[in-house]
C-alpha positions as CSV (number, residue, x, y, z in Angstrom):
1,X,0.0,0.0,0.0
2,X,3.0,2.4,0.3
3,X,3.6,2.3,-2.8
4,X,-0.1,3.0,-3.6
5,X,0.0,6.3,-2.3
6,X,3.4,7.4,-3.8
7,X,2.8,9.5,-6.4
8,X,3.1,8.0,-9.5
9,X,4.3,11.0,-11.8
10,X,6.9,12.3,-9.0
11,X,9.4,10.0,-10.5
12,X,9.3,12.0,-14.3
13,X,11.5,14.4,-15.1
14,X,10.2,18.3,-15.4
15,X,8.9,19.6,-19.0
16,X,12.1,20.9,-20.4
17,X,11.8,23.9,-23.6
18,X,13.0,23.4,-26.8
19,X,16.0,25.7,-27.5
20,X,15.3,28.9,-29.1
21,X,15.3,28.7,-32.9
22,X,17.9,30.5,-34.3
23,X,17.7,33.3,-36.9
24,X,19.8,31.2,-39.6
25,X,18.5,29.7,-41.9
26,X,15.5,31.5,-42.4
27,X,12.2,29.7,-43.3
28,X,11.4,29.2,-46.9
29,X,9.3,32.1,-46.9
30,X,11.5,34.4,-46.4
31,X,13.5,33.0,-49.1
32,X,10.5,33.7,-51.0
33,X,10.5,37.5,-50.1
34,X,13.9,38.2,-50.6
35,X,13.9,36.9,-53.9
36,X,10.7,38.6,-55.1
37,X,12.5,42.3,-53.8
38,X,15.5,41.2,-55.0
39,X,13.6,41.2,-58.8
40,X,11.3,44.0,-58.4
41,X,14.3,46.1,-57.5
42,X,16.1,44.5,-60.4
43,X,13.6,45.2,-62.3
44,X,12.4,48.5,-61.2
45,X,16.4,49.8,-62.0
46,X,16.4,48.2,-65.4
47,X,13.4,50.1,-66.3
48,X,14.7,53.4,-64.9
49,X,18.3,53.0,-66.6
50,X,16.2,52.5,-70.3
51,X,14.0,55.4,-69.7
52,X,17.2,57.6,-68.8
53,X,18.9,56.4,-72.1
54,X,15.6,57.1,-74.0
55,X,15.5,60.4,-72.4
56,X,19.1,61.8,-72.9
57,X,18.9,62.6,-76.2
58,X,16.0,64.9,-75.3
59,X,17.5,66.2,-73.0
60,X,20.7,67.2,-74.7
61,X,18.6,68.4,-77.9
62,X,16.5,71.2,-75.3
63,X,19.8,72.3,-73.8
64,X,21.4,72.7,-77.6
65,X,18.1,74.2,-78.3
66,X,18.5,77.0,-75.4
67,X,21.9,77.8,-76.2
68,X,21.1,79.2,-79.2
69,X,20.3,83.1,-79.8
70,X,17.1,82.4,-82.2
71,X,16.5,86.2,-81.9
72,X,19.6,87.4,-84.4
73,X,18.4,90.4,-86.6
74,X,21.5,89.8,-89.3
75,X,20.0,88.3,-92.3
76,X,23.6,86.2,-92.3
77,X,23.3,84.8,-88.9
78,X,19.6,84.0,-89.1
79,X,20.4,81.8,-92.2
80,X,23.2,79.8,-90.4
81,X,20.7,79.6,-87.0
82,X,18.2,78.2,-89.4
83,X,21.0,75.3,-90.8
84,X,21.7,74.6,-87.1
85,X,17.9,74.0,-86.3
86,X,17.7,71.9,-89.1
87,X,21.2,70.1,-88.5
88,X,20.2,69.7,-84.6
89,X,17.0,68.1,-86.0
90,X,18.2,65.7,-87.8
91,X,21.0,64.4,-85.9
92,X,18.3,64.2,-82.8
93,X,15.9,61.7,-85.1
94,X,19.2,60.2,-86.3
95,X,19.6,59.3,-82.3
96,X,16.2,58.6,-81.3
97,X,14.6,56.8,-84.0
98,X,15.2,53.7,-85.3
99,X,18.1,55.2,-88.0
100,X,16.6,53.0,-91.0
101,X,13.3,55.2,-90.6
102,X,15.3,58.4,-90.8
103,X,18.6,58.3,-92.7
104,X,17.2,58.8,-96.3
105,X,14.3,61.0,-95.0
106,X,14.4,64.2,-97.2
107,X,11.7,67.1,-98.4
108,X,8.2,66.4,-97.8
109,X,8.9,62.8,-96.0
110,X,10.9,64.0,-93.7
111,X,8.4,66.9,-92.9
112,X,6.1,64.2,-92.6
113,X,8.1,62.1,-90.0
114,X,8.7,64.5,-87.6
115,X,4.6,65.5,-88.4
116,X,3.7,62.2,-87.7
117,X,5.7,62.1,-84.5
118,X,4.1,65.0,-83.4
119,X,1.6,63.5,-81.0
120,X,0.5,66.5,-79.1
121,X,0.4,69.0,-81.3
122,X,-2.0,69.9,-84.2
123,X,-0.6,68.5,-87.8
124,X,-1.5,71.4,-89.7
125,X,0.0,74.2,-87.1
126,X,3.1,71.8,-86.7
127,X,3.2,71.2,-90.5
128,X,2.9,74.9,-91.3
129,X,5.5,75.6,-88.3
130,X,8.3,73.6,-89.4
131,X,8.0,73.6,-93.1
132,X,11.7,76.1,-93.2
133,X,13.3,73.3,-91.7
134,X,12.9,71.4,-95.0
135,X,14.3,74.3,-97.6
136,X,14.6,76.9,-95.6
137,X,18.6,75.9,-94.8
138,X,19.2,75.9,-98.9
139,X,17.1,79.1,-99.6
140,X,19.7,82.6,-100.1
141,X,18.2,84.7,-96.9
142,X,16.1,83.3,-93.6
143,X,13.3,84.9,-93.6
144,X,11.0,82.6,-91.3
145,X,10.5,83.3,-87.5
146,X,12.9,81.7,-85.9
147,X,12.0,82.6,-82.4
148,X,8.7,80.7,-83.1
149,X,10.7,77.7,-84.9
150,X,12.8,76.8,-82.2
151,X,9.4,77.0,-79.8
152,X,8.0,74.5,-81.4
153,X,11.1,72.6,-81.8
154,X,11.3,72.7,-77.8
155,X,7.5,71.6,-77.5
156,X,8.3,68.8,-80.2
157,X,11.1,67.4,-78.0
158,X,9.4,68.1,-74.8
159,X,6.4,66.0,-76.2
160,X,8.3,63.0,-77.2
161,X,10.1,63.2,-73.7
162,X,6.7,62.7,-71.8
163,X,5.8,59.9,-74.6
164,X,6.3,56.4,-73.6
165,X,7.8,53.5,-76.1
């Protein structure tokens, strides 16, 4: 009977913890995270570095736009401003566009082109606008509006810059 009213779990041992799980490895999960933000940040700075390299160009065209004094009274100067309009034109579409689209552009087609890539602006106005740049830099004197040229030049480039492709 003594042994009856021994307690019959006092002989066990006490619960004893686990140890603490460590921070390394992490679960598969995490795994999981850090390899989906691992790509959209890949991703996200692949995208950024394209759109920077789309957007130089346009960027160097409007400063090279600026620097020039588009408001020249000499008949001499004003011819040359117009050739450099027109030469800063074409290299920019030479740059920006696909070059088999634009190397053998000339007269009317190559109004056209940069009419066609015009998408914010009204055809006729833009049409109308830049119709010196196609003879105006072979004509003897300048007499276009320069001052309103390069304008629409800058809105021209400025509109392709917030266009996506």
């Amino acid at each position: 009977m003594n042994q009856m009213q021994q307690n019959p779990l006092a002989a066990l041992r006490d619960i004893h913890l686990p140890p603490e799980p460590g921070f390394w490895p992490p679960a598969l999960g995490w795994w999981l995270v850090a390899f989906f933000l691992l790509a959209i940040t890949s991703f996200s700075l692949i995208k950024w570095r394209q759109r920077q390299a789309r957007l130089r160009p346009i960027k160097l065209a409007l400063n090279e736009l600026k620097k020039l004094n588009l408001e020249s009274s000499d008949p001499r100067q004003r011819q040359l401003l117009l050739q450099e309009l027109s030469a800063l034109v074409r290299r920019f579409a030479l740059i920006y566009f696909p070059q088999k689209k634009v190397a053998d552009l000339c007269g009317q087609e190559w109004l056209d082109f940069i009419c066609k890539n015009s998408h914010s602006m009204d055809n006729a106005n833009t049409r109308e606008a830049l119709s010196p740049l196609v003879q105006g830099p072979y004509a003897p004197t300048c007499d276009t509006d320069l001052v309103v040229l390069g304008s629409v030049l800058g809105k021209w480039f400025k509109d392709l810059k917030g266009r996506r492709s």
